[in-house]
C-alpha positions as CSV (number, residue, x, y, z in Angstrom):
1,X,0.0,0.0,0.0
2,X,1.4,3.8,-1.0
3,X,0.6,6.6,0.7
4,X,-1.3,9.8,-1.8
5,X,-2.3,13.2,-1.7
6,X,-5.3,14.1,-3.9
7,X,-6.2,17.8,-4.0
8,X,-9.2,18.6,-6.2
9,X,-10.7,22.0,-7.0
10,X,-14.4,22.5,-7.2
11,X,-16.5,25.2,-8.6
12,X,-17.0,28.3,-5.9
13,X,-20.6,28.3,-6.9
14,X,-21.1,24.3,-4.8
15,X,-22.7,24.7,-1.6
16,X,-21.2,23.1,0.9
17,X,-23.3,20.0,1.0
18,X,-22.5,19.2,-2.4
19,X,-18.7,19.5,-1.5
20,X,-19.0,16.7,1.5
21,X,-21.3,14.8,-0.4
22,X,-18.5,14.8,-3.0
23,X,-15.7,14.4,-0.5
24,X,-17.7,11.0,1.7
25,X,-18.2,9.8,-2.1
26,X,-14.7,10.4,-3.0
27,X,-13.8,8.6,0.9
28,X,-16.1,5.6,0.2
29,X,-14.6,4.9,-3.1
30,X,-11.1,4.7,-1.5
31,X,-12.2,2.1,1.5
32,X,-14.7,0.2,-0.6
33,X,-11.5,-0.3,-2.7
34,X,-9.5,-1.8,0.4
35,X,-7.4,1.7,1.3
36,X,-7.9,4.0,4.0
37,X,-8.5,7.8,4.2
38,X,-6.2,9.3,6.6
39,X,-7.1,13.0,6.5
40,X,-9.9,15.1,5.0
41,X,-8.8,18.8,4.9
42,X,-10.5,21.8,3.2
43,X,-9.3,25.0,2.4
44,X,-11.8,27.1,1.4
45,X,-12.8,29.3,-1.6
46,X,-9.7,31.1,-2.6
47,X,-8.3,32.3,-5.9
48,X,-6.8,30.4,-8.9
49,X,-3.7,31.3,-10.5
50,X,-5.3,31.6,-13.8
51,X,-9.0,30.9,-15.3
52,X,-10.0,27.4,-15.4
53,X,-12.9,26.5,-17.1
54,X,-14.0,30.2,-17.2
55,X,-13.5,30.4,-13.3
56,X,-11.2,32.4,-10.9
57,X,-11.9,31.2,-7.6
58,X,-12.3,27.3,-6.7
59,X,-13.0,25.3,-3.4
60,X,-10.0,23.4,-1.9
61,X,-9.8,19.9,-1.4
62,X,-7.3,17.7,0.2
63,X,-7.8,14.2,0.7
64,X,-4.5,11.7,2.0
65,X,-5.3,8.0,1.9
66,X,-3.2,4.5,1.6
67,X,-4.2,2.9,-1.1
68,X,-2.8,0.8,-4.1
69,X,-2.4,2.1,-7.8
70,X,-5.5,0.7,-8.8
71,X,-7.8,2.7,-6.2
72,X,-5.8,6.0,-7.8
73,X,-7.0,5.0,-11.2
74,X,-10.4,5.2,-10.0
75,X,-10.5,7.6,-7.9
76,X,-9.2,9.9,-11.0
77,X,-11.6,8.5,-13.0
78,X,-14.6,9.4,-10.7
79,X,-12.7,13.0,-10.6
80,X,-12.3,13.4,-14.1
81,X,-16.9,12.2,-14.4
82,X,-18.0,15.2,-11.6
83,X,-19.3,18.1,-13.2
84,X,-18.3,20.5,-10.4
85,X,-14.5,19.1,-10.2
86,X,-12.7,21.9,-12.1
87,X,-8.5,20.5,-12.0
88,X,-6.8,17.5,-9.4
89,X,-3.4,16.4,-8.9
90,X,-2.4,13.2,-7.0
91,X,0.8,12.9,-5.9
92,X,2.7,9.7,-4.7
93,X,4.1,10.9,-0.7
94,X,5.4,7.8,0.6
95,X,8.7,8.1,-1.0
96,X,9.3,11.5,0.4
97,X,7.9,10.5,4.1
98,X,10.5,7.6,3.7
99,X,13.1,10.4,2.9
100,X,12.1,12.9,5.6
101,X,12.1,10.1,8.4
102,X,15.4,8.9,7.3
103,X,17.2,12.8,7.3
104,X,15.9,12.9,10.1
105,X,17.4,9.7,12.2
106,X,20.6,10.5,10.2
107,X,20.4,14.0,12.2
108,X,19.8,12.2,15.3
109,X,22.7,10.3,15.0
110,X,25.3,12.7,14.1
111,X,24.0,14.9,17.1
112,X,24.6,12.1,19.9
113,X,28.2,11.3,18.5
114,X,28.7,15.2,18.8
115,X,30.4,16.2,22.2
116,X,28.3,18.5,24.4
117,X,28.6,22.6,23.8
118,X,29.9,23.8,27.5
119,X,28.4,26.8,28.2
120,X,28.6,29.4,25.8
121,X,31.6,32.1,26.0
122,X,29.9,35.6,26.2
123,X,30.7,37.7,23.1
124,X,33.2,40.4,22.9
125,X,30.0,42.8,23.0
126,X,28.8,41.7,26.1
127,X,32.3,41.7,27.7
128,X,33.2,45.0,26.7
129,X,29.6,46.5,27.8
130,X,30.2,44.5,30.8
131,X,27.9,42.1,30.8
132,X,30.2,39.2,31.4
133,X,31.6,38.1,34.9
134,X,35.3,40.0,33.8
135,X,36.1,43.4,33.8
136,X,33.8,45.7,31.3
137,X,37.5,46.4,29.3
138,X,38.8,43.1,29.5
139,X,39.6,41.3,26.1
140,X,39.3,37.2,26.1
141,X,42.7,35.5,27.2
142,X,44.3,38.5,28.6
143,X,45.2,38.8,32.3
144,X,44.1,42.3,33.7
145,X,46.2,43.3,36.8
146,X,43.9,45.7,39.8
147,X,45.4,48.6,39.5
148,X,44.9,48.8,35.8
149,X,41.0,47.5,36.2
150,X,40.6,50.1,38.9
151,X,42.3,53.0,36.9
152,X,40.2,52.4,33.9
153,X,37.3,52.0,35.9
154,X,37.6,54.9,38.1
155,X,35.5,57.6,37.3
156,X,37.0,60.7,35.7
157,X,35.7,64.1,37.7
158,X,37.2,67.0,36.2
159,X,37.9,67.4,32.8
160,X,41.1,67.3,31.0
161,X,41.7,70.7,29.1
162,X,43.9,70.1,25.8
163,X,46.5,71.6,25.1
164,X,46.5,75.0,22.9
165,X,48.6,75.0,20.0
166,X,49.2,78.1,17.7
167,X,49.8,77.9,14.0
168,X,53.6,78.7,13.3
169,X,54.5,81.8,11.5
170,X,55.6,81.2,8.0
171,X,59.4,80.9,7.0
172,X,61.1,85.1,6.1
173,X,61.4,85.5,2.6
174,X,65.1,85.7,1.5
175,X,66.1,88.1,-0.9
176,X,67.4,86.4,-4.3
177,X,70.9,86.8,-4.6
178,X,71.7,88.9,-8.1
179,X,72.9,86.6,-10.8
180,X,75.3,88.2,-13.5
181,X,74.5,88.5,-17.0
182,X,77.1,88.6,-19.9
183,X,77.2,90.7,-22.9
């Protein structure tokens, strides 16, 4: 038995007894056939993505069910009959849950043979802001004597005034010694 995804679009105008007479006809086929319906979902009216049989909008239909290729057939053909099916698509998932499941164990596995993360160093952000257990200036892997932690963090109270500099007075002119011209 495979596992399928049929979702079928019906015309906005059905009521909604005709969709779930449509879906428990749609369900009975699949069990009468020896299958099982596993989930029954409906979406709704919403838009199409282009004009289907002079529609825009369409009723959503999913149906999942385990079933063997010979229940598909039928169920397409039964589809393919209804006057208020507009499109369907079914799709084959048992491959892909086979997939999934197996990534996933794979994952497991490679996270057990992994060592443990100790806890996690604090960034050089949170050190410096001080967030960390170290002093706020403290860079990772460098000792930091008292005296320097207590001079950094001691709190400055006057300001410092800087110093005044005065633009230097520009170099004399020197006169141009006379040069000798020949005749």
């Amino acid at each position: 038995m495979r596992i399928y995804e049929n979702l079928f679009i019906v015309k906005p105008d059905a009521t909604e007894e005709e969709v779930d007479a449509l879906v428990e006809t749609m369900s009975k086929n699949v069990t009468n056939s020896g299958g099982t319906v596993d989930k029954v979902d409906k979406w709704g009216k919403r838009r199409l993505a282009y004009k289907v049989e002079k529609q825009r909008e369409g009723q959503y239909v999913l149906i999942q069910f385990t079933a063997g290729p010979e229940t598909v057939k039928e169920f397409e053909r039964r589809l393919r009959v209804q006057d208020s099916v507009i499109k369907f698509l079914t799709v084959r998932i048992d491959e892909t849950l086979k997939r999934l499941e197996k990534r996933r164990k794979e994952r497991e596995k490679r996270a057990h043979r992994r060592p443990q993360a100790a806890a996690p160093q604090p960034s050089l952000a949170q050190q410096m802001l001080g967030e960390s257990a170290g002093p706020a200036h403290a860079l990772p892997g460098l000792p930091v004597s008292e005296p320097v932690a207590a001079a950094v963090t001691a709190p400055v109270t006057a300001p410092v005034a800087a110093p005044v500099v005065t633009p230097a007075a520009p170099p004399a002119a020197t006169p141009a010694a006379p040069t000798e011209t020949k005749e």
